[in-house]
C-alpha positions in Angstrom: 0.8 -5.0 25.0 1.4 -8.5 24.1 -1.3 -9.4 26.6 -3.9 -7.3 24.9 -3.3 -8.6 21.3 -3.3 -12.5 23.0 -6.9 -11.4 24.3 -8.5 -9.7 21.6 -7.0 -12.8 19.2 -8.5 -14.9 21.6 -11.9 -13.0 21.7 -12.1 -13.0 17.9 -11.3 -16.6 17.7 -14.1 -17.4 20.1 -16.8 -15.2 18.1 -15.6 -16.6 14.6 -16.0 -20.0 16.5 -19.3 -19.5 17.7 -20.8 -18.2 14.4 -19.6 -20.9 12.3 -21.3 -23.2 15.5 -24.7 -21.4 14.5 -24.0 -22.1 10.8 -23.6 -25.7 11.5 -26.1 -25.9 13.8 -28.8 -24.1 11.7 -27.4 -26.7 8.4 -28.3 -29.9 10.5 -31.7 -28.1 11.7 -32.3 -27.7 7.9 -31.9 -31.4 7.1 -33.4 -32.7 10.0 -36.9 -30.3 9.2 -35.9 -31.5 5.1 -36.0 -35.2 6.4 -39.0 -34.8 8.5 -40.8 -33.0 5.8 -39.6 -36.1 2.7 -40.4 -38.7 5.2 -44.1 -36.9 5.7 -43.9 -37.0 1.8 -43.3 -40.6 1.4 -45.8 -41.3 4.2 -49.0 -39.6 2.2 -47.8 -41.6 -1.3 -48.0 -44.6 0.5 -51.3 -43.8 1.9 -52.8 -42.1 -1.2 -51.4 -45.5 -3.0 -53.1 -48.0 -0.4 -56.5 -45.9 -0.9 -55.8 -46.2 -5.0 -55.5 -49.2 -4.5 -57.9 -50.5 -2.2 -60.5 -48.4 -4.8 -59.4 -50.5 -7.7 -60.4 -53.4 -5.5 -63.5 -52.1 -5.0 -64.6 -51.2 -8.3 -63.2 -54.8 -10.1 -65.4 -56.7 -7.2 -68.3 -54.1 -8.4 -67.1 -55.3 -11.8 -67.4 -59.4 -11.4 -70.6 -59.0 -9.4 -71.7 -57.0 -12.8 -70.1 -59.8 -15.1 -72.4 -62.5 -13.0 -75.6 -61.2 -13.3 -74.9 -60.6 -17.4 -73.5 -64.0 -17.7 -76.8 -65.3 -15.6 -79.3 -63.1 -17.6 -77.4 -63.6 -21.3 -74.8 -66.3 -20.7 -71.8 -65.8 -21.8 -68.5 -67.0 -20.1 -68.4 -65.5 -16.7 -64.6 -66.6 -16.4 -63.5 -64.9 -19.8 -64.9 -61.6 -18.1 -63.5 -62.2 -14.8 -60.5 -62.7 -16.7 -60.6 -59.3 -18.4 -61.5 -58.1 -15.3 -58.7 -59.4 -13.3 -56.2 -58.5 -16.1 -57.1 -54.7 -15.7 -57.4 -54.7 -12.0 -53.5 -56.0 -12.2 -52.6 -53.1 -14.9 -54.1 -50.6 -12.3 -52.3 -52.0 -9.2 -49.0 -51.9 -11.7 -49.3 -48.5 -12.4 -49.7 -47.6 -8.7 -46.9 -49.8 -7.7 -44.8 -47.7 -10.5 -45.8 -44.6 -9.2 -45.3 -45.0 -5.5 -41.7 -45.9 -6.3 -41.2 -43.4 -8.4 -42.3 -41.1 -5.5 -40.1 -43.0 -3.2 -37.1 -42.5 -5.7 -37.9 -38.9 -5.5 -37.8 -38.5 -2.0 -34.5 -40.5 -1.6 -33.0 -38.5 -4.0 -34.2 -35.5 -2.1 -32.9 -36.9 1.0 -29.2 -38.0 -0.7 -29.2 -33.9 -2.2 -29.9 -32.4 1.2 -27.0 -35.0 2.4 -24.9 -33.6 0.0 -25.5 -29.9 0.6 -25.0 -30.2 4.1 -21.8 -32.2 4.0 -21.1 -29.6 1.9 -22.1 -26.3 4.3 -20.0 -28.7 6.9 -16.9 -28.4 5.2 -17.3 -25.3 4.2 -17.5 -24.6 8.2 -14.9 -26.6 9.1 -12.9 -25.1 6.8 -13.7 -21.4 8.3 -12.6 -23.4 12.2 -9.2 -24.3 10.7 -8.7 -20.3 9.2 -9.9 -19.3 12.2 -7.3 -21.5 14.5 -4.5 -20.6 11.9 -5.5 -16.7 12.1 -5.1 -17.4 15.9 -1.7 -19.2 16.0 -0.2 -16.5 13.8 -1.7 -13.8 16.3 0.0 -15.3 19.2 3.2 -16.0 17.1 3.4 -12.5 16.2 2.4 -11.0 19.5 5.5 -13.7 21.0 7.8 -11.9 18.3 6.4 -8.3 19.5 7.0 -9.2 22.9 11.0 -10.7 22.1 11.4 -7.6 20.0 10.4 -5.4 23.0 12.4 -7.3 25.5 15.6 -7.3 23.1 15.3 -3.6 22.7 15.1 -3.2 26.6 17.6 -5.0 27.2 19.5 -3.4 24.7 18.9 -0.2 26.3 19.3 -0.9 29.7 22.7 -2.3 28.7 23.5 1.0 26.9 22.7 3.5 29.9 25.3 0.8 31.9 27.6 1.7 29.5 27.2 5.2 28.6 29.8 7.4 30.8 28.8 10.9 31.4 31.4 13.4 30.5 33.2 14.9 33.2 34.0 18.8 33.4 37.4 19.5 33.8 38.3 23.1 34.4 
């Protein structure tokens, strides 16, 4: 009897075990696909910024070639437009700069959340593999106390019917 609650603790041990496994398993899953997916994020920012950016070139070389042939044709100071020019292009690229680090920031802080949830889910877990090793240990302790109380009482009455005396018939 002792045998068959040592098996069946054992059993349910094992199927507690493997079911907080899956949990685990499926929380790293999750942060690796979160990773993946913030990384792929932080990837297209960068890109979309390089193309913002490389566009702002663009247009404030469109601008100065504009600025020369107005300064030819009317005069003017080329360099005071250039200037202007420049100062712009550099507010643009500044702004772009911002942005992209703020997206950065964003993902990072995605990335430290999802580390906190699943530290989180992992405690959690290994907290339910400690219950489920104490649950076990005080299965086996009382299926050892089962077993010593069944012995004891054997014993007990094997040691009675040794020392029981029939009655004899005396007529």
């Amino acid at each position: 009897m002792a045998v068959m609650a040592l098996a069946s603790a054992a059993v349910q041990k094992d199927n507690s075990d493997k079911q907080l496994e899956q949990q685990a398993d499926a929380a790293n899953k999750n942060t690796r696909l979160t990773y993946a997916a913030n990384q792929e994020t932080a990837r297209q920012q960068a890109t979309q910024a390089f193309e913002q950016q490389t566009d702002r070139a663009r247009k404030a070389m469109s601008q100065l070639s504009l600025a020369r042939v107005i300064a030819a044709e009317q005069g003017g100071s080329l360099s005071a437009r250039a200037m202007n020019i420049e100062a712009s292009a550099a507010e643009d690229y500044s702004r772009i700069d911002a942005s992209l680090k703020n997206a950065n920031a964003s993902v990072a802080s995605a990335n430290a959340a999802q580390a906190v949830m699943t530290a989180s889910k992992l405690d959690q877990i290994d907290t339910g593999f400690k219950a489920n090793q104490m649950t076990f240990f005080s299965q086996v302790a009382q299926a050892a106390g089962s077993a010593y109380v069944m012995d004891a009482n054997q014993k007990s009455q094997q040691e009675l019917m040794k020392n029981y005396r029939q009655p004899t018939v005396s007529g």
